[in-house]
TORLOVO-381518 format. One line per 4 residues: number of its first residue (from 1); their letters; for each residue z, y, x of C-alpha. Coordinates in steps of 0.001 Angstrom, whole numbers, always signed. Example, Ala and Ser with C-alpha at 12.3 -4.5 7.8 and 13.67 -1.06 7.14 Angstrom:
REM residues 2
1) as) +7800/-4500/+12300 | +7140/-1060/+13670
This chain:
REM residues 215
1) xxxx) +90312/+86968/+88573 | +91732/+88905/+91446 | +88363/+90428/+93342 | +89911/+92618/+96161
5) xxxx) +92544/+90270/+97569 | +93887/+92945/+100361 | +94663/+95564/+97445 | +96188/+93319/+95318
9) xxxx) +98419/+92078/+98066 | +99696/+95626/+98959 | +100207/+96297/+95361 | +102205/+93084/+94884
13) xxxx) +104913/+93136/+98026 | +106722/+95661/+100091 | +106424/+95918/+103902 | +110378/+94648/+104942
17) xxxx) +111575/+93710/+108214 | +111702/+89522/+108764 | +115634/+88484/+108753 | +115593/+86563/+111095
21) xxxx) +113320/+88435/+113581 | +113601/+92027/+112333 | +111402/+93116/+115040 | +108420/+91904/+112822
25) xxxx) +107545/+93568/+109286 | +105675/+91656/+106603 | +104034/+92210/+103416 | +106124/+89866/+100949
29) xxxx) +107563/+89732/+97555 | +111180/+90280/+96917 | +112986/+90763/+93633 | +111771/+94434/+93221
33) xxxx) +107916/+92617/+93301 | +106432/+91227/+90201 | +104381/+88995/+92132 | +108281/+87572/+92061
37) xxxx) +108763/+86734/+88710 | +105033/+84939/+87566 | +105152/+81375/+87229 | +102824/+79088/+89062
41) xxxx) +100684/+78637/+85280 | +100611/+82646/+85500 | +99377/+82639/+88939 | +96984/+80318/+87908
45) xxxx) +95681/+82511/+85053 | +94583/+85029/+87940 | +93112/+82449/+90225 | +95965/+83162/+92440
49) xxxx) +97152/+79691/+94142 | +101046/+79764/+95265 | +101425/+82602/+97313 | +103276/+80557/+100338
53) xxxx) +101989/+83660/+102582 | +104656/+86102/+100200 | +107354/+84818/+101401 | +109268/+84501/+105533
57) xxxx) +109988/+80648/+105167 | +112619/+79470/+107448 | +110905/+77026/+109638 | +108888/+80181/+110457
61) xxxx) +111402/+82683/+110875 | +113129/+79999/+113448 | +109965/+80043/+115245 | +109255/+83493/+115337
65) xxxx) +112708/+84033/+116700 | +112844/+81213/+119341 | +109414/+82757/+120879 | +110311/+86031/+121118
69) xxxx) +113354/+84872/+122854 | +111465/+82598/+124989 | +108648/+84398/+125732 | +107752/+82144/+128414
73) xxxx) +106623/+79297/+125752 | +103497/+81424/+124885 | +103142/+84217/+127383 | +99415/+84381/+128776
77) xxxx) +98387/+81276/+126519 | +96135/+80477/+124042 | +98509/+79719/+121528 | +97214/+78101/+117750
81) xxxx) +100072/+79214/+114754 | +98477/+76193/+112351 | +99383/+76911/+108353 | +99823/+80493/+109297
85) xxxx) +100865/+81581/+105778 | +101751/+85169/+106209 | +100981/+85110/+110454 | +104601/+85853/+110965
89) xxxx) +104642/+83247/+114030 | +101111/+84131/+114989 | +102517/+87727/+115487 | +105238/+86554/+117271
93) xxxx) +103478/+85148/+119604 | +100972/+87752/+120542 | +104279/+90123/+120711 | +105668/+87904/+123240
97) xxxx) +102834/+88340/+125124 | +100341/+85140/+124458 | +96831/+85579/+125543 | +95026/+85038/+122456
101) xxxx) +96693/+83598/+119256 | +94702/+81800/+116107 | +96600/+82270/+113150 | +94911/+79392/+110579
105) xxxx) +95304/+78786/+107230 | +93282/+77203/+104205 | +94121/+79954/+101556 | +92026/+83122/+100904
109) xxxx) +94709/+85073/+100354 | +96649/+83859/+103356 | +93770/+84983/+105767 | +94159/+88661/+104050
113) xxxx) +97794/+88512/+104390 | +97258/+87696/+108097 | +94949/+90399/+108643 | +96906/+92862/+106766
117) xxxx) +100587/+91817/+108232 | +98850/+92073/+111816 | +97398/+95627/+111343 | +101163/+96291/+110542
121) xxxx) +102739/+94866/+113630 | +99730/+96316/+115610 | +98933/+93207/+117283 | +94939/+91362/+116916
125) xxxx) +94698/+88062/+115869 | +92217/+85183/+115999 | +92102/+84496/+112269 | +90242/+81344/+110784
129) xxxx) +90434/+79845/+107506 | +89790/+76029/+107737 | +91234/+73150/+108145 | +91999/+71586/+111792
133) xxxx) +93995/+68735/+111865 | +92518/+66472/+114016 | +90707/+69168/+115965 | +91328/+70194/+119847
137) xxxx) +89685/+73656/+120944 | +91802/+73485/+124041 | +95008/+75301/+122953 | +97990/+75577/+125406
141) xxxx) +100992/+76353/+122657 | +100870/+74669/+119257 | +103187/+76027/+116508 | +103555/+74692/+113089
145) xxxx) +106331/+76185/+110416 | +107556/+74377/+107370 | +104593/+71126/+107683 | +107217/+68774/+106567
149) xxxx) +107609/+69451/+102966 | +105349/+66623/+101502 | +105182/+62978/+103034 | +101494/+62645/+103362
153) xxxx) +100404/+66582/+104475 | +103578/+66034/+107170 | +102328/+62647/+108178 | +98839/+63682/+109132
157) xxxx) +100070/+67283/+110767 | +102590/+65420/+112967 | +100058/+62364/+113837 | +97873/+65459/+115008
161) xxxx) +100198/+67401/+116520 | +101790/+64703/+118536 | +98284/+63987/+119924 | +98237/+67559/+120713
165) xxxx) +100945/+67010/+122929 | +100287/+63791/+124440 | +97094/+65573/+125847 | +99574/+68443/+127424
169) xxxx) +99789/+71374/+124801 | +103172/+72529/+124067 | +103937/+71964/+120574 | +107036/+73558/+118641
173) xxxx) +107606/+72752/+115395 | +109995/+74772/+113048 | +111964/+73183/+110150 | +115053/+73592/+107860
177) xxxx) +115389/+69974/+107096 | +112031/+69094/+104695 | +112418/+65424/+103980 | +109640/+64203/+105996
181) xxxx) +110536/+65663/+109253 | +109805/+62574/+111768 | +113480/+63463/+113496 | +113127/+59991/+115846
185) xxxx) +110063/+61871/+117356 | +111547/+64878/+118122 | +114076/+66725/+120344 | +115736/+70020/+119041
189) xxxx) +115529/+72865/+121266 | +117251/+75642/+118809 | +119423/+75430/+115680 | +119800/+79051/+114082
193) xxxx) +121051/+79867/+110528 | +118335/+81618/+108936 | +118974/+84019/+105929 | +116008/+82607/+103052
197) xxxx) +115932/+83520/+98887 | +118109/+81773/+97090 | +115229/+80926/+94793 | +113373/+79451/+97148
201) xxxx) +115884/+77549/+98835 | +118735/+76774/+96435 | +120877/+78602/+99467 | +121160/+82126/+101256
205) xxxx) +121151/+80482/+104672 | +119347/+77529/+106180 | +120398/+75948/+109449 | +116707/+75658/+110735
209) xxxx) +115782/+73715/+113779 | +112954/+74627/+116576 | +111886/+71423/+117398 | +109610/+69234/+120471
213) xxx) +107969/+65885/+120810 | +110289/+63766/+122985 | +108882/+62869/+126199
């Protein structure tokens, strides 16, 4: 079992600039990695769950771009980045000049990839590892990257995060076009064409949209 999480993410990825928003470097696995090549029964062996955080998903990258070129959707906000994964968003937002940003996530080695990926981009972070849906603590700017992937997690998020905005927070959602993406609920704001790993994504680019509750 893997003991000292932070080492053995620094052992297992190299620190590369996002694609999509190059002004960001994270910690992730690439080809070179051998993190890479294990299988999920392999990770399991280690007590390592799917390492979501290893990887610049494209509903996040989208995000991550659209703030830094819209500053104004975070800038001296408290701004929540929910399933935070590797706090690529979360560090967006700080870098475009939020308040105070909480980067959450369930997975231990998620928080560590937060903490570490921060300390990179020398930005601090709010970090918390639990679970919030259906929990207010007053935030001004909700993101949320890639939710949409299974019907019953997206269900819940976006019943939560449409509350979220019915009480005034600004919610953005990213997404390259996960099944379960409630499209008759939302306007899109951006549409960018995201370079992902063809491994991941069956595809070297993903049109990903930024997306917004409709009013």
């Amino acid at each position: 079992m893997i003991t000292d999480r932070s080492a053995f993410i620094r052992a297992e990825t190299r620190l590369l600039p996002v694609p999509h928003a190059p002004e960001i470097l994270l910690h992730v696995a690439d080809e070179a990695t051998a993190l890479w090549q294990k299988t999920e029964e392999e990770l399991g062996a280690i007590g390592l769950p799917p390492p979501f955080w290893a990887f610049a998903w494209a509903g996040g990258q989208a995000l991550a771009r659209y703030i830094l070129d819209h500053p104004e959707t975070v800038r001296g906000r408290r701004v929540l980045d929910f399933a935070s994964g590797s706090g690529l968003v979360a560090i967006a937002a700080r870098k475009a000049g939020a308040a105070a940003v909480t980067a959450c996530d369930i997975d231990d080695f998620a928080v560590a990839a937060i903490r570490i990926n921060a300390e990179a981009n020398g930005v601090d972070l709010d970090i918390l590892q639990t679970d919030l849906v259906g929990k207010d603590r007053g935030w001004d700017t909700v993101l949320a990257g890639d939710i949409c992937y299974e019907q019953d997690l997206a269900r819940r998020v976006v019943d939560w995060l449409f509350a979220l905005n019915g009480r005034g927070a600004t919610v953005l959602i990213g997404d390259p076009g996960r099944s379960y993406l409630p499209k008759d609920r939302l306007d899109q704001v951006a549409l960018y064409e995201v370079p992902v790993t063809r491994t991941l994504e069956d595809a070297e680019i993903k049109k990903t949209g930024v997306w917004r509750f409709r009013s």
